[in-house]
C-alpha positions in Angstrom: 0.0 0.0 0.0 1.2 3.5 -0.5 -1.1 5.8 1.3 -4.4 4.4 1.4 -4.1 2.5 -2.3 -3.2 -0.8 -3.0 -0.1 -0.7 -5.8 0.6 -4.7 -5.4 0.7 -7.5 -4.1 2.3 -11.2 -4.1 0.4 -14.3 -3.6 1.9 -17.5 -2.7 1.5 -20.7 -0.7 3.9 -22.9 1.3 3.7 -26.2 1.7 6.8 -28.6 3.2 9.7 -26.3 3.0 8.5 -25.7 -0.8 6.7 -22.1 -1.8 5.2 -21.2 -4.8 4.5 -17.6 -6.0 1.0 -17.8 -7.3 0.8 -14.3 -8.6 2.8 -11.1 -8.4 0.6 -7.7 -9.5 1.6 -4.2 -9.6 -0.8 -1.4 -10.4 -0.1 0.1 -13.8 0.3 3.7 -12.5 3.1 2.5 -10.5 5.2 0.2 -12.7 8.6 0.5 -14.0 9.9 2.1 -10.4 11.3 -1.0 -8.7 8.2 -1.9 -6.4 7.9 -5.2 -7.6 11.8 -5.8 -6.7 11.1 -4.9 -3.0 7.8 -6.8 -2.8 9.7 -9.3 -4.3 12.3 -9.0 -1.7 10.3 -8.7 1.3 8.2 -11.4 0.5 11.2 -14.0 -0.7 12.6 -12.6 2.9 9.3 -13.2 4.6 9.2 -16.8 3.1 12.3 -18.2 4.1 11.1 -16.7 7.9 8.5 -19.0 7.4 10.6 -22.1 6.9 10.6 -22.1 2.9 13.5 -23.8 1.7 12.9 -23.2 -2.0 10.5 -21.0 -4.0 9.0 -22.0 -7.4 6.7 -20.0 -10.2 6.0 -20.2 -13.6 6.2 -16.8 -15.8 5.3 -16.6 -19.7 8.6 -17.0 -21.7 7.4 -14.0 -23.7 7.0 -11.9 -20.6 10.4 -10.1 -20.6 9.6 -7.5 -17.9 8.6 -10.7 -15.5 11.2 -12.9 -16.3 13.9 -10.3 -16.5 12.7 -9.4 -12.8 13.0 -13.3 -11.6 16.3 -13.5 -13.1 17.5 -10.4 -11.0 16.5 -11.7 -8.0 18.0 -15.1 -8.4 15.3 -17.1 -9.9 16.9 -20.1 -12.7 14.8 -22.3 -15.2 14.3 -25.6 -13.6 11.7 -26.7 -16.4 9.0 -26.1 -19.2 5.1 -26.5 -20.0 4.6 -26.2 -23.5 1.7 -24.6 -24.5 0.6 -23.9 -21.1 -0.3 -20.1 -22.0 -3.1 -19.3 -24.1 -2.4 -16.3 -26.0 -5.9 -16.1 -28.3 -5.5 -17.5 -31.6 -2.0 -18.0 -31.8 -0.3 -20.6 -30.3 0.3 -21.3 -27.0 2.9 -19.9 -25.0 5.6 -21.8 -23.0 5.5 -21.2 -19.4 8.7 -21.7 -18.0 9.0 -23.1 -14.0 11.7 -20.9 -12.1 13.3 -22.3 -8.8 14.9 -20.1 -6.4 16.6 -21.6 -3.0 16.2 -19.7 -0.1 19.2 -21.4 2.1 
């Protein structure tokens, strides 16, 4: 929150040592001024508080801004879904599976 409006959030869930970031939003308004590094940050810091040993999340491999993010905070391929993204009439996008240890 800045002030009284939301600008973004992260969703996750931890399960066995293992997280996975579900979603990671920032409001258009506030883009492209480093908040989703710190929410990234805090929440990767607030997850290993919890226990999480590793983190996991799949991103678009044509989502550049997103995966260029991940990569800065330490995030590495682990794996692929092929045609896991639906991107209208044209074909399917690859979602690629990022790991990130937290020890």
């Amino acid at each position: 929150m800045i002030g009284r409006t939301l600008a973004g959030f992260i969703l996750s869930r931890l399960a066995g040592g293992e997280a996975e970031i579900l979603s990671v939003a920032v409001a258009s308004a506030r883009r492209r001024r480093g908040l989703a590094r710190a929410l990234l940050n805090l929440h990767l810091g607030r997850l290993a508080g919890l226990g999480a040993r590793a983190v996991f999340l799949e991103v678009d491999e044509d989502n550049t801004a997103a995966r260029r993010l991940y990569h800065r905070a330490g995030f590495e391929e682990v794996g692929r879904r092929p045609g896991y993204y639906p991107h209208g009439s044209s074909t399917a996008a690859t979602a690629l599976v990022l790991r990130r240890d937290l020890v």
